[in-house]
N, C-alpha and C positions, 0 to 999 in steps of 0.2 A: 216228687221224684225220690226213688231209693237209693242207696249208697251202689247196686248193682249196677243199674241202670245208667248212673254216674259215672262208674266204670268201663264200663262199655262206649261211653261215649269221650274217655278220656283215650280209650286205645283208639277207635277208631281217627280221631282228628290229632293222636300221634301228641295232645300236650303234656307238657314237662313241667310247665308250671303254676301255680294255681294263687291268684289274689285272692286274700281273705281281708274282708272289709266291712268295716261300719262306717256311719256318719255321726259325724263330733256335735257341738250343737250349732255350730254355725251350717251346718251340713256338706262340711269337707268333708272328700273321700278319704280317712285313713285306712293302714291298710298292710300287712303284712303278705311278702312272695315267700309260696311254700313249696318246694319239688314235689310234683303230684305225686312220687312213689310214697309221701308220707302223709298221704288222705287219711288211712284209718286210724293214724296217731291224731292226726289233728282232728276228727271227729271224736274221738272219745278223748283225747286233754282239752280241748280247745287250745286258744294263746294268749300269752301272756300281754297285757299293754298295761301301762301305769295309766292312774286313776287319773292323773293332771292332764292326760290327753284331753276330759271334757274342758278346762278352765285355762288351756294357751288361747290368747289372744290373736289377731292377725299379725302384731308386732312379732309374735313369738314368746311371748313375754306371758307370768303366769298372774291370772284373776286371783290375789288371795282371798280366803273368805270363801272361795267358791265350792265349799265341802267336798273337796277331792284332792289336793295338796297336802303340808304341812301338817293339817289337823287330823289328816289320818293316815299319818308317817309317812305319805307319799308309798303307799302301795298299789298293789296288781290289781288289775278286774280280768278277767278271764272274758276271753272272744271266743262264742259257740256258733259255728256255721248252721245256716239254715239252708239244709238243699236242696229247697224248695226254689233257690236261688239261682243255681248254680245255672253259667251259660258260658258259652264258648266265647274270648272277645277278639272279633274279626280284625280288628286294630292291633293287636298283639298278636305276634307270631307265636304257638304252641303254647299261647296262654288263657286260664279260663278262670274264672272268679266265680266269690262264694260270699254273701252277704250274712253277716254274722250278727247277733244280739249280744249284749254284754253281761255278763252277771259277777256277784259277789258270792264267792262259793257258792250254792246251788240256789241262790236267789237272785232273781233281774236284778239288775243296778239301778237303781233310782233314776238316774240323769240321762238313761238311754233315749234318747227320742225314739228311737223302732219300738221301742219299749213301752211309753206312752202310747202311741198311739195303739198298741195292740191292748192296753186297758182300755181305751174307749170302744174297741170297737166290741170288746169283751161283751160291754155292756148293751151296744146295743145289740147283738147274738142275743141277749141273756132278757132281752125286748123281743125278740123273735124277728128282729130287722137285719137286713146285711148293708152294710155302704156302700155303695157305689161312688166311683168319681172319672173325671177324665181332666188335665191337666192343660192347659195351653202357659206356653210360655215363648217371651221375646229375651233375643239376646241380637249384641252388636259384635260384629266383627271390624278389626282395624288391622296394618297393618304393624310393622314392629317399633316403628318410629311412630306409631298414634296416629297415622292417617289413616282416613275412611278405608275402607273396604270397598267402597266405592261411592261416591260422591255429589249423583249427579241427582235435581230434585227431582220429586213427585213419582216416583217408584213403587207404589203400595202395589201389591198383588202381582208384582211381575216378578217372574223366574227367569229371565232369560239372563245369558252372555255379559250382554251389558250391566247386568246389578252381580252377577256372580259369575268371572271371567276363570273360575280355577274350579267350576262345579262342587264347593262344597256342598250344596246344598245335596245333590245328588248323591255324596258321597255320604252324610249323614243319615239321609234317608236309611239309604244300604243298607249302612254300618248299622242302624237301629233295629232295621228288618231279621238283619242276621243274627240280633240279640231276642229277639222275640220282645219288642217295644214296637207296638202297632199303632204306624206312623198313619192317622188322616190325612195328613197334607202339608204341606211347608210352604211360604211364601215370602218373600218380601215385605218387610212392614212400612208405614206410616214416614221414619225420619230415614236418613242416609245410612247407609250400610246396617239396618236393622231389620232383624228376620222373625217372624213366629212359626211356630210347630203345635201341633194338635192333634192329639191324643184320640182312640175309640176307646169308651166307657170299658171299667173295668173293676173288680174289686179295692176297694179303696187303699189296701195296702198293697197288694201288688202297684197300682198305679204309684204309691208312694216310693217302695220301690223303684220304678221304670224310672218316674222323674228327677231322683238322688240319681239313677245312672244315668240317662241322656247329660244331665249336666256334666260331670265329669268326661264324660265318652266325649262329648261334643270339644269340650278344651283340649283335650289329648290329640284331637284328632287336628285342630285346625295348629297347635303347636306344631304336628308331625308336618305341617304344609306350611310352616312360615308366615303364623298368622295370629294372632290374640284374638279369640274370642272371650265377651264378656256377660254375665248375666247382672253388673253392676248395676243398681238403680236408673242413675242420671249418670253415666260415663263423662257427657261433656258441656260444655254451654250453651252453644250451638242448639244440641239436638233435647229429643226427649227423652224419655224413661225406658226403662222394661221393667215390664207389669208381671203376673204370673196369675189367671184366672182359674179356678178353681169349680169346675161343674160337681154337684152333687147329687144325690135322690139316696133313696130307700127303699127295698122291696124287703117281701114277704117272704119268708124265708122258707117256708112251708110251699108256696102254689106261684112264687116268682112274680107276684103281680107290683108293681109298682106303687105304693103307699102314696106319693106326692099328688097321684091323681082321683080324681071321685066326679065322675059325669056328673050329680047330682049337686053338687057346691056350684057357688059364682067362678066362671072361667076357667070350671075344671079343677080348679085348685083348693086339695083338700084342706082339711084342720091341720091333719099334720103338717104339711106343707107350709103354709100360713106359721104352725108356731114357729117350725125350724126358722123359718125367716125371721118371728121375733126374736130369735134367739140370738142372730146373728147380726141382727140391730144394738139389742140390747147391750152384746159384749163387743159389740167395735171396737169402743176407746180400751178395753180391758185387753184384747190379743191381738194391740198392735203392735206392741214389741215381736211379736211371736212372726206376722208379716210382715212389717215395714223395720226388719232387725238392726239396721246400719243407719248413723249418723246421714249418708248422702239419701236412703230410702224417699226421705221425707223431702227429696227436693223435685220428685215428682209430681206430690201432693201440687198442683196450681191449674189453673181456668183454665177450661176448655181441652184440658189432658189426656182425659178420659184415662185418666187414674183418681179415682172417685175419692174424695171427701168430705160430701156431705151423705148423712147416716138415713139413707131410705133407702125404698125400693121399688119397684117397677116390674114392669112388662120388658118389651124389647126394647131398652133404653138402656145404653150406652153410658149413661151420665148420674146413673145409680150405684150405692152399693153394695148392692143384693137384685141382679137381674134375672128373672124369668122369661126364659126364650117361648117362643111361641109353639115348639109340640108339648103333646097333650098327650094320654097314657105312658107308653112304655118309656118315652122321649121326655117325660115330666121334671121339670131335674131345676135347683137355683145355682146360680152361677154366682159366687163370690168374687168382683173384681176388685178387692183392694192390695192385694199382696202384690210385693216386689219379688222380682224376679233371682232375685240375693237369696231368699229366704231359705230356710232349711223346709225340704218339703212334708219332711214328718210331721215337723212342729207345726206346719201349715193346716196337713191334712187334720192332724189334733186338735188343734184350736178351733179350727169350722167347725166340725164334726160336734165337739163340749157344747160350743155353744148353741149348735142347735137340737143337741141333747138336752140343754137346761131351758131349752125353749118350747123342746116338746112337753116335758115333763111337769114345768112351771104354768104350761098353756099361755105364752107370751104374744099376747094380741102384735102385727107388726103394724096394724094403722091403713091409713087408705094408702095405695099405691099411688107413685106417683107416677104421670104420663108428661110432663113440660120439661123443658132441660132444668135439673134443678142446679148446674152452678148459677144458674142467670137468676136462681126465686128469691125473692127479695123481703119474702113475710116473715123471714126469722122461724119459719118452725123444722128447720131442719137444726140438729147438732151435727158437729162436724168430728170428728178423728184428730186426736194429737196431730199436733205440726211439726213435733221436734222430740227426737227419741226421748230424749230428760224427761219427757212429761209422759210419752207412751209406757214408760219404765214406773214411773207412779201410778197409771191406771191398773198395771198390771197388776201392782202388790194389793191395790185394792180391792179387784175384782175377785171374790168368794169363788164364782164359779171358776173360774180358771185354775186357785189354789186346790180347790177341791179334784177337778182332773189331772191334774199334773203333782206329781210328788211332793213335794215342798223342798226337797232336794234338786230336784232339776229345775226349778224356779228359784230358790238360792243361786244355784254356778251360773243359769245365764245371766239374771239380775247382776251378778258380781262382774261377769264377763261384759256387760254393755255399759254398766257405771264407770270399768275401768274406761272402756272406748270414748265413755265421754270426758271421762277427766283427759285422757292424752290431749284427744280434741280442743279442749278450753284452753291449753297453752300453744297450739299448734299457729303458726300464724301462715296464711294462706297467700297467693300470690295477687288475691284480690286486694287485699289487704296495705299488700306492700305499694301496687300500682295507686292504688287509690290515694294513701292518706303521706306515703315517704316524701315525696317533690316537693310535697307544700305544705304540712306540718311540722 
Protein backbone atom coordinates (compact mmCIF):
# COMPACT_ATOMS: atom_id res chain seq x y z
CA UNK A 1 0.00 0.00 0.00
CA UNK A 2 1.42 3.58 -0.97
CA UNK A 3 1.33 6.67 0.96
CA UNK A 4 -1.43 7.89 -1.96
CA UNK A 5 -3.60 5.24 -1.57
CA UNK A 6 -3.43 5.66 2.16
CA UNK A 7 -4.65 8.86 1.48
CA UNK A 8 -7.46 8.36 -0.17
CA UNK A 9 -8.57 5.98 2.09
CA UNK A 10 -8.01 8.45 5.09
CA UNK A 11 -10.44 11.09 3.32
CA UNK A 12 -12.89 8.76 2.37
CA UNK A 13 -13.67 7.13 6.06
CA UNK A 14 -13.24 10.85 7.23
CA UNK A 15 -10.28 9.52 10.06
CA UNK A 16 -8.56 12.01 12.25
CA UNK A 17 -6.60 9.94 13.94
CA UNK A 18 -3.95 7.56 13.38
CA UNK A 19 -2.26 4.68 16.02
CA UNK A 20 1.11 4.08 15.41
CA UNK A 21 2.26 0.92 17.00
CA UNK A 22 4.79 -1.83 17.77
CA UNK A 23 4.84 -4.85 20.11
CA UNK A 24 7.25 -4.63 23.26
CA UNK A 25 8.53 -8.15 23.91
CA UNK A 26 5.97 -9.38 25.82
CA UNK A 27 3.85 -8.38 22.74
CA UNK A 28 1.85 -5.44 24.20
CA UNK A 29 0.44 -3.08 22.07
CA UNK A 30 2.29 0.20 22.53
CA UNK A 31 1.63 2.83 20.71
CA UNK A 32 1.43 6.41 19.96
CA UNK A 33 -2.23 8.72 18.63
CA UNK A 34 -1.02 10.76 15.75
CA UNK A 35 -3.64 13.52 13.88
CA UNK A 36 -3.77 11.97 10.47
CA UNK A 37 -3.08 15.68 9.03
CA UNK A 38 0.52 14.70 10.09
CA UNK A 39 1.00 11.40 8.07
CA UNK A 40 3.76 12.75 5.95
CA UNK A 41 5.79 13.96 8.97
CA UNK A 42 5.38 10.90 10.75
CA UNK A 43 6.45 8.87 7.72
CA UNK A 44 9.64 10.60 6.99
CA UNK A 45 10.59 11.33 10.98
CA UNK A 46 9.04 8.40 12.27
CA UNK A 47 8.63 8.69 16.45
CA UNK A 48 10.24 8.95 19.06
CA UNK A 49 9.91 6.00 22.20
CA UNK A 50 12.61 5.53 24.87
CA UNK A 51 14.54 2.33 24.50
CA UNK A 52 13.32 1.04 28.17
CA UNK A 53 9.86 0.55 26.51
CA UNK A 54 11.52 -3.00 25.53
CA UNK A 55 12.73 -3.99 29.44
CA UNK A 56 9.30 -2.42 31.68
CA UNK A 57 8.06 -5.36 33.29
CA UNK A 58 4.19 -5.97 33.86
CA UNK A 59 4.83 -4.37 37.32
CA UNK A 60 5.77 -1.44 35.33
CA UNK A 61 8.95 -1.62 36.92
CA UNK A 62 12.28 -1.52 34.72
CA UNK A 63 14.54 -5.10 33.96
CA UNK A 64 18.00 -3.61 34.62
CA UNK A 65 20.67 -5.14 32.63
CA UNK A 66 18.24 -5.45 29.83
CA UNK A 67 20.59 -3.35 27.43
CA UNK A 68 18.06 -0.64 26.73
CA UNK A 69 17.91 1.56 30.13
CA UNK A 70 20.62 3.00 32.22
CA UNK A 71 23.50 1.59 30.22
CA UNK A 72 22.63 3.41 27.16
CA UNK A 73 21.71 6.76 28.85
CA UNK A 74 18.18 5.77 28.57
CA UNK A 75 17.72 6.96 25.03
CA UNK A 76 15.26 7.12 21.93
CA UNK A 77 14.77 4.39 19.35
CA UNK A 78 12.80 5.81 16.51
CA UNK A 79 9.28 4.11 15.27
CA UNK A 80 9.02 3.75 11.34
CA UNK A 81 5.39 2.92 10.02
CA UNK A 82 5.05 0.18 7.68
CA UNK A 83 2.12 0.89 5.43
CA UNK A 84 1.95 -2.22 4.48
CA UNK A 85 -0.04 -2.19 7.71
CA UNK A 86 -2.23 0.47 7.73
CA UNK A 87 -6.28 -0.39 8.37
CA UNK A 88 -9.14 1.33 9.41
CA UNK A 89 -10.08 0.09 13.16
CA UNK A 90 -13.93 -0.48 13.19
CA UNK A 91 -13.82 -0.20 16.97
CA UNK A 92 -12.59 3.34 16.95
CA UNK A 93 -14.50 6.08 15.70
CA UNK A 94 -12.25 8.04 12.67
CA UNK A 95 -9.29 6.03 13.73
CA UNK A 96 -6.97 3.94 11.87
CA UNK A 97 -3.54 2.29 12.76
CA UNK A 98 -0.02 1.75 11.43
CA UNK A 99 2.19 -0.96 12.68
CA UNK A 100 5.76 0.31 12.80
CA UNK A 101 9.47 -1.29 13.23
CA UNK A 102 11.86 0.27 15.43
CA UNK A 103 15.30 1.29 14.74
CA UNK A 104 18.48 2.90 16.04
CA UNK A 105 19.32 5.75 13.59
CA UNK A 106 19.11 4.08 10.27
CA UNK A 107 19.59 0.69 11.69
CA UNK A 108 16.73 -2.02 13.15
CA UNK A 109 16.96 -2.26 16.76
CA UNK A 110 18.25 -5.31 17.96
CA UNK A 111 15.25 -6.17 20.43
CA UNK A 112 12.52 -5.64 17.94
CA UNK A 113 10.65 -8.82 17.67
CA UNK A 114 8.91 -7.57 14.03
CA UNK A 115 12.44 -7.31 13.55
CA UNK A 116 13.62 -10.71 14.28
CA UNK A 117 11.34 -12.24 12.82
CA UNK A 118 11.79 -10.47 9.51
CA UNK A 119 15.60 -11.91 9.74
CA UNK A 120 14.36 -15.29 9.72
CA UNK A 121 12.31 -14.94 7.23
CA UNK A 122 15.16 -13.04 5.28
CA UNK A 123 16.78 -16.19 5.33
CA UNK A 124 14.47 -18.42 4.34
CA UNK A 125 13.65 -15.78 0.94
CA UNK A 126 17.37 -16.16 0.56
CA UNK A 127 16.45 -20.50 0.57
CA UNK A 128 14.21 -19.50 -2.23
CA UNK A 129 11.29 -20.60 0.44
CA UNK A 130 8.39 -18.23 1.79
CA UNK A 131 6.58 -19.09 5.40
CA UNK A 132 3.51 -19.69 5.43
CA UNK A 133 1.43 -19.87 8.84
CA UNK A 134 -2.14 -19.57 10.21
CA UNK A 135 -2.65 -19.03 13.97
CA UNK A 136 -5.37 -20.48 16.26
CA UNK A 137 -5.74 -19.16 19.57
CA UNK A 138 -7.96 -19.51 22.99
CA UNK A 139 -8.89 -16.85 25.08
CA UNK A 140 -11.40 -16.60 28.37
CA UNK A 141 -13.76 -14.17 28.93
CA UNK A 142 -15.09 -13.14 32.61
CA UNK A 143 -16.98 -10.80 33.89
CA UNK A 144 -15.68 -7.66 35.98
CA UNK A 145 -15.82 -9.34 39.29
CA UNK A 146 -13.98 -12.58 37.72
CA UNK A 147 -17.01 -14.66 37.00
CA UNK A 148 -17.42 -16.74 33.98
CA UNK A 149 -18.66 -15.48 31.03
CA UNK A 150 -20.74 -18.01 31.27
CA UNK A 151 -20.60 -21.04 33.34
CA UNK A 152 -22.61 -23.70 32.36
CA UNK A 153 -20.52 -27.32 31.44
CA UNK A 154 -19.73 -29.08 28.32
CA UNK A 155 -20.14 -26.20 25.73
CA UNK A 156 -17.26 -27.11 23.33
CA UNK A 157 -18.33 -26.00 19.70
CA UNK A 158 -21.46 -24.33 20.47
CA UNK A 159 -22.17 -20.55 19.44
CA UNK A 160 -25.21 -19.92 20.65
CA UNK A 161 -27.08 -17.38 23.38
CA UNK A 162 -26.51 -19.54 25.88
CA UNK A 163 -22.47 -19.57 26.03
CA UNK A 164 -22.34 -16.00 24.43
CA UNK A 165 -25.75 -14.02 25.75
CA UNK A 166 -24.01 -10.29 24.59
CA UNK A 167 -22.83 -11.75 20.77
CA UNK A 168 -19.38 -11.03 21.17
CA UNK A 169 -18.30 -13.52 19.30
CA UNK A 170 -20.19 -12.11 16.38
CA UNK A 171 -19.03 -8.93 17.00
CA UNK A 172 -15.31 -9.94 16.85
CA UNK A 173 -15.72 -11.79 13.96
CA UNK A 174 -16.83 -8.42 12.32
CA UNK A 175 -14.71 -6.34 13.86
CA UNK A 176 -11.80 -8.64 12.36
CA UNK A 177 -13.39 -8.87 9.01
CA UNK A 178 -13.36 -5.26 8.73
CA UNK A 179 -9.68 -5.11 9.59
CA UNK A 180 -8.83 -7.48 6.91
CA UNK A 181 -7.92 -10.61 9.69
CA UNK A 182 -9.57 -13.50 7.82
CA UNK A 183 -11.53 -15.16 10.44
CA UNK A 184 -12.10 -19.33 9.64
CA UNK A 185 -14.35 -19.69 12.25
CA UNK A 186 -14.85 -19.04 16.01
CA UNK A 187 -16.26 -21.32 18.66
CA UNK A 188 -16.68 -22.28 21.96
CA UNK A 189 -13.98 -24.17 23.47
CA UNK A 190 -13.43 -27.13 25.90
CA UNK A 191 -13.65 -25.24 29.68
CA UNK A 192 -16.38 -22.41 30.70
CA UNK A 193 -16.45 -19.33 29.11
CA UNK A 194 -13.35 -20.20 26.70
CA UNK A 195 -13.33 -19.46 23.02
CA UNK A 196 -10.91 -20.40 19.98
CA UNK A 197 -10.57 -18.47 16.60
CA UNK A 198 -8.72 -19.72 13.54
CA UNK A 199 -7.05 -18.19 11.21
CA UNK A 200 -6.86 -18.99 6.76
CA UNK A 201 -3.10 -19.56 5.93
CA UNK A 202 -1.29 -16.69 5.07
CA UNK A 203 2.17 -15.15 4.98
CA UNK A 204 3.93 -15.67 8.04
CA UNK A 205 4.43 -12.28 8.92
CA UNK A 206 1.39 -10.90 7.95
CA UNK A 207 -0.37 -13.60 10.08
CA UNK A 208 2.23 -12.34 12.89
CA UNK A 209 0.89 -9.28 12.26
CA UNK A 210 -2.97 -10.26 12.29
CA UNK A 211 -2.49 -12.22 15.64
CA UNK A 212 -0.48 -9.11 17.62
CA UNK A 213 -3.78 -7.38 16.41
CA UNK A 214 -6.69 -9.77 17.00
CA UNK A 215 -5.24 -9.89 20.49
CA UNK A 216 -5.33 -6.32 21.33
CA UNK A 217 -8.68 -5.62 19.03
CA UNK A 218 -10.20 -8.55 20.95
CA UNK A 219 -9.53 -6.87 24.76
CA UNK A 220 -10.47 -3.39 23.61
CA UNK A 221 -13.45 -4.65 22.31
CA UNK A 222 -14.82 -6.79 25.12
CA UNK A 223 -13.53 -3.74 27.78
CA UNK A 224 -15.94 -1.41 25.49
CA UNK A 225 -18.73 -4.15 26.44
CA UNK A 226 -18.09 -4.54 30.24
CA UNK A 227 -16.24 -7.58 30.08
CA UNK A 228 -12.33 -8.83 30.57
CA UNK A 229 -11.08 -10.86 28.16
CA UNK A 230 -7.97 -12.95 28.72
CA UNK A 231 -5.35 -14.73 26.57
CA UNK A 232 -3.67 -15.69 30.19
CA UNK A 233 -2.33 -19.06 30.34
CA UNK A 234 -4.25 -20.86 33.20
CA UNK A 235 -6.63 -17.78 34.31
CA UNK A 236 -8.05 -19.92 37.08
CA UNK A 237 -8.17 -23.42 39.11
CA UNK A 238 -11.12 -24.49 38.23
CA UNK A 239 -10.58 -24.41 34.37
CA UNK A 240 -7.86 -24.93 31.83
CA UNK A 241 -5.38 -23.09 29.76
CA UNK A 242 -5.22 -21.18 26.45
CA UNK A 243 -3.03 -22.72 24.08
CA UNK A 244 -1.93 -20.74 20.92
CA UNK A 245 -1.26 -23.38 17.78
CA UNK A 246 0.82 -22.44 15.52
CA UNK A 247 0.24 -24.01 11.59
CA UNK A 248 3.21 -23.81 9.41
CA UNK A 249 4.58 -25.11 5.73
CA UNK A 250 6.85 -23.73 3.12
CA UNK A 251 6.47 -23.20 -0.53
CA UNK A 252 8.50 -22.62 -3.49
CA UNK A 253 8.93 -19.37 -4.07
CA UNK A 254 9.39 -19.65 -7.74
CA UNK A 255 6.16 -22.10 -9.03
CA UNK A 256 4.18 -21.86 -5.41
CA UNK A 257 4.33 -25.52 -4.78
CA UNK A 258 4.30 -26.51 -1.33
CA UNK A 259 7.87 -27.97 -0.21
CA UNK A 260 6.37 -30.13 3.01
CA UNK A 261 4.82 -32.37 0.47
CA UNK A 262 6.51 -35.15 -2.01
CA UNK A 263 3.91 -37.94 -3.33
CA UNK A 264 7.12 -40.10 -3.62
CA UNK A 265 8.31 -40.02 0.47
CA UNK A 266 6.24 -42.29 3.37
CA UNK A 267 2.75 -40.41 3.91
CA UNK A 268 3.65 -37.76 1.57
CA UNK A 269 5.70 -36.15 3.88
CA UNK A 270 8.92 -34.87 2.57
CA UNK A 271 12.71 -34.50 3.90
CA UNK A 272 12.08 -31.13 4.43
CA UNK A 273 9.25 -31.61 6.29
CA UNK A 274 10.59 -34.43 8.30
CA UNK A 275 13.70 -31.99 9.14
CA UNK A 276 11.58 -28.95 9.94
CA UNK A 277 9.88 -31.26 12.46
CA UNK A 278 13.50 -32.26 13.86
CA UNK A 279 14.07 -29.10 14.31
CA UNK A 280 11.44 -28.31 16.26
CA UNK A 281 11.99 -31.22 18.49
CA UNK A 282 15.32 -30.53 18.82
CA UNK A 283 14.76 -26.90 20.23
CA UNK A 284 11.74 -27.44 22.37
CA UNK A 285 13.41 -27.05 25.68
CA UNK A 286 15.53 -24.21 23.99
CA UNK A 287 12.33 -21.56 22.84
CA UNK A 288 10.35 -22.17 25.60
CA UNK A 289 10.69 -19.10 27.14
CA UNK A 290 9.91 -17.75 23.78
CA UNK A 291 6.26 -19.74 24.14
CA UNK A 292 5.31 -20.56 27.38
CA UNK A 293 6.91 -16.72 28.44
CA UNK A 294 4.90 -16.22 31.94
CA UNK A 295 5.53 -17.84 35.35
CA UNK A 296 1.53 -19.16 35.12
CA UNK A 297 2.32 -20.44 31.25
CA UNK A 298 3.68 -23.51 32.80
CA UNK A 299 0.61 -24.34 34.78
CA UNK A 300 -0.97 -25.71 31.70
CA UNK A 301 1.73 -28.04 31.08
CA UNK A 302 -0.35 -31.38 32.97
CA UNK A 303 -2.18 -34.75 31.83
CA UNK A 304 -4.44 -35.01 29.48
CA UNK A 305 -4.53 -31.07 28.66
CA UNK A 306 -3.75 -31.18 25.44
CA UNK A 307 -1.29 -28.62 26.08
CA UNK A 308 1.57 -30.95 24.92
CA UNK A 309 4.78 -31.71 26.95
CA UNK A 310 6.22 -34.47 26.06
CA UNK A 311 8.75 -33.78 22.91
CA UNK A 312 7.44 -35.84 19.83
CA UNK A 313 5.32 -36.03 16.99
CA UNK A 314 2.57 -37.36 15.17
CA UNK A 315 -0.16 -37.52 12.67
CA UNK A 316 -3.58 -36.36 13.68
CA UNK A 317 -2.89 -36.57 17.31
CA UNK A 318 -3.72 -34.23 19.69
CA UNK A 319 -1.40 -35.37 22.40
CA UNK A 320 1.82 -34.41 20.48
CA UNK A 321 4.14 -31.72 20.10
CA UNK A 322 4.49 -31.20 16.68
CA UNK A 323 1.22 -32.43 14.97
CA UNK A 324 0.68 -33.26 11.12
CA UNK A 325 -2.93 -32.91 10.12
CA UNK A 326 -4.02 -35.25 7.55
CA UNK A 327 -4.06 -32.98 4.10
CA UNK A 328 -1.43 -33.68 1.77
CA UNK A 329 -0.12 -31.23 -1.07
CA UNK A 330 -1.15 -27.73 -0.94
CA UNK A 331 -2.78 -28.46 2.80
CA UNK A 332 0.91 -29.99 3.93
CA UNK A 333 1.70 -27.81 6.93
CA UNK A 334 3.04 -28.91 10.95
CA UNK A 335 1.27 -27.58 13.42
CA UNK A 336 3.16 -26.56 16.56
CA UNK A 337 0.85 -26.93 19.74
CA UNK A 338 2.94 -25.93 22.55
CA UNK A 339 2.66 -22.30 22.93
CA UNK A 340 0.49 -20.27 25.32
CA UNK A 341 -1.79 -18.10 24.32
CA UNK A 342 0.35 -15.01 26.46
CA UNK A 343 2.95 -15.30 24.05
CA UNK A 344 4.33 -12.63 22.01
CA UNK A 345 3.32 -13.73 18.55
CA UNK A 346 6.49 -12.58 16.61
CA UNK A 347 8.75 -14.16 19.14
CA UNK A 348 6.47 -17.22 18.55
CA UNK A 349 6.40 -17.16 14.81
CA UNK A 350 10.42 -16.62 15.22
CA UNK A 351 11.34 -19.22 17.31
CA UNK A 352 9.25 -22.08 15.17
CA UNK A 353 10.37 -20.83 12.07
CA UNK A 354 14.69 -20.91 13.70
CA UNK A 355 14.14 -23.89 14.69
CA UNK A 356 12.89 -25.48 11.80
CA UNK A 357 15.39 -23.58 9.79
CA UNK A 358 18.20 -25.36 11.88
CA UNK A 359 16.48 -28.44 11.30
CA UNK A 360 16.33 -28.22 7.69
CA UNK A 361 19.80 -27.11 7.23
CA UNK A 362 21.29 -29.45 10.05
CA UNK A 363 18.99 -32.39 8.40
CA UNK A 364 17.68 -33.28 11.95
CA UNK A 365 16.13 -36.67 11.69
CA UNK A 366 12.72 -36.25 14.08
CA UNK A 367 12.43 -40.15 14.83
CA UNK A 368 9.30 -42.57 14.29
CA UNK A 369 6.07 -40.65 14.69
CA UNK A 370 4.10 -41.29 17.32
CA UNK A 371 0.46 -42.65 16.85
CA UNK A 372 -0.72 -43.82 21.03
CA UNK A 373 -1.56 -40.94 23.32
CA UNK A 374 1.77 -40.17 24.49
CA UNK A 375 1.05 -38.54 28.09
CA UNK A 376 -0.12 -42.15 29.13
CA UNK A 377 3.68 -43.88 27.29
CA UNK A 378 5.38 -45.21 29.95
CA UNK A 379 8.87 -46.32 28.23
CA UNK A 380 10.75 -43.23 29.11
CA UNK A 381 11.68 -42.26 25.48
CA UNK A 382 9.98 -39.16 25.30
CA UNK A 383 11.76 -35.89 26.88
CA UNK A 384 9.57 -33.52 28.06
CA UNK A 385 9.66 -29.30 28.03
CA UNK A 386 10.78 -27.12 31.09
CA UNK A 387 7.96 -27.16 33.78
CA UNK A 388 8.86 -24.00 35.28
CA UNK A 389 10.08 -20.74 33.50
CA UNK A 390 13.54 -20.67 35.75
CA UNK A 391 14.61 -23.60 33.83
CA UNK A 392 12.97 -22.72 30.25
CA UNK A 393 15.22 -19.41 30.81
CA UNK A 394 18.40 -21.66 31.13
CA UNK A 395 17.52 -23.71 28.11
CA UNK A 396 17.25 -20.78 26.43
CA UNK A 397 20.73 -19.27 27.19
CA UNK A 398 22.02 -22.57 26.17
CA UNK A 399 20.42 -23.17 23.03
CA UNK A 400 23.16 -22.02 20.15
CA UNK A 401 20.54 -22.07 17.60
CA UNK A 402 18.31 -19.64 19.20
CA UNK A 403 21.30 -17.25 20.08
CA UNK A 404 22.31 -17.46 16.74
CA UNK A 405 18.69 -16.26 15.37
CA UNK A 406 17.82 -13.86 17.55
CA UNK A 407 20.35 -10.88 18.31
CA UNK A 408 22.08 -11.41 21.48
CA UNK A 409 20.55 -8.17 22.44
CA UNK A 410 17.04 -9.11 22.31
CA UNK A 411 17.86 -12.37 24.17
CA UNK A 412 19.80 -10.23 26.91
CA UNK A 413 16.39 -7.69 27.61
CA UNK A 414 13.93 -10.65 27.60
CA UNK A 415 16.32 -13.02 29.59
CA UNK A 416 16.68 -9.86 32.02
CA UNK A 417 12.77 -9.18 31.84
CA UNK A 418 11.72 -12.83 32.88
CA UNK A 419 14.55 -13.42 35.69
CA UNK A 420 13.22 -10.23 37.09
CA UNK A 421 9.44 -11.88 36.77
CA UNK A 422 10.94 -14.60 38.56
CA UNK A 423 12.59 -13.11 41.23
CA UNK A 424 9.21 -10.84 42.09
CA UNK A 425 7.66 -14.21 42.12
CA UNK A 426 9.85 -16.09 44.79
CA UNK A 427 8.98 -13.48 47.38
CA UNK A 428 5.27 -13.32 46.25
CA UNK A 429 3.31 -15.42 48.73
CA UNK A 430 0.02 -16.57 47.06
CA UNK A 431 -3.48 -17.18 48.50
CA UNK A 432 -2.67 -20.95 48.30
CA UNK A 433 -0.21 -20.60 50.43
CA UNK A 434 -1.81 -18.55 53.16
CA UNK A 435 -5.09 -21.15 53.01
CA UNK A 436 -2.97 -23.88 53.25
CA UNK A 437 -0.04 -23.70 55.83
CA UNK A 438 -1.60 -20.13 58.32
CA UNK A 439 -4.51 -22.20 60.71
CA UNK A 440 -2.10 -24.70 61.40
CA UNK A 441 1.46 -23.86 61.28
Amino acid sequence: MDKQEVKEIIKAAEIDSIRVEFPDLHGICRSKLVPACRLDETLEEGLNFAQATYIVDLSNDIAMGGGCGSDGGWSDMTLKPDLNTFAVLPHQPHTARIIGDTYLGDTPHPVDPRGALKKILKTYDEMGLRAIAASELEFMLFHPDGENYNSSPSCVYQVNPSVDNQGILRLIQNTCLDLGLEMIYLNHEFFPSQFEVNWKHTDAMKMADQSFTFKYVCKELANQHGLHLTFMGRPKDEGGGNGYHVHQSLVDIENNNNVFYDPDCEDGISDIQRYFIGGQLAHAKGMSAFLAPTINSYKRFVQDSFAPYNIAWGGDNRTTYCRVPDEREGGSRVENRAACASANPYLVMAATLAAGLDGIKNKIDPGDRADDDVYHDESGRYETVPFYLRDAIEELKADSAMAEAFSPELIAAFVALKEKEESRFKTAVTDWEFNEYSYHL
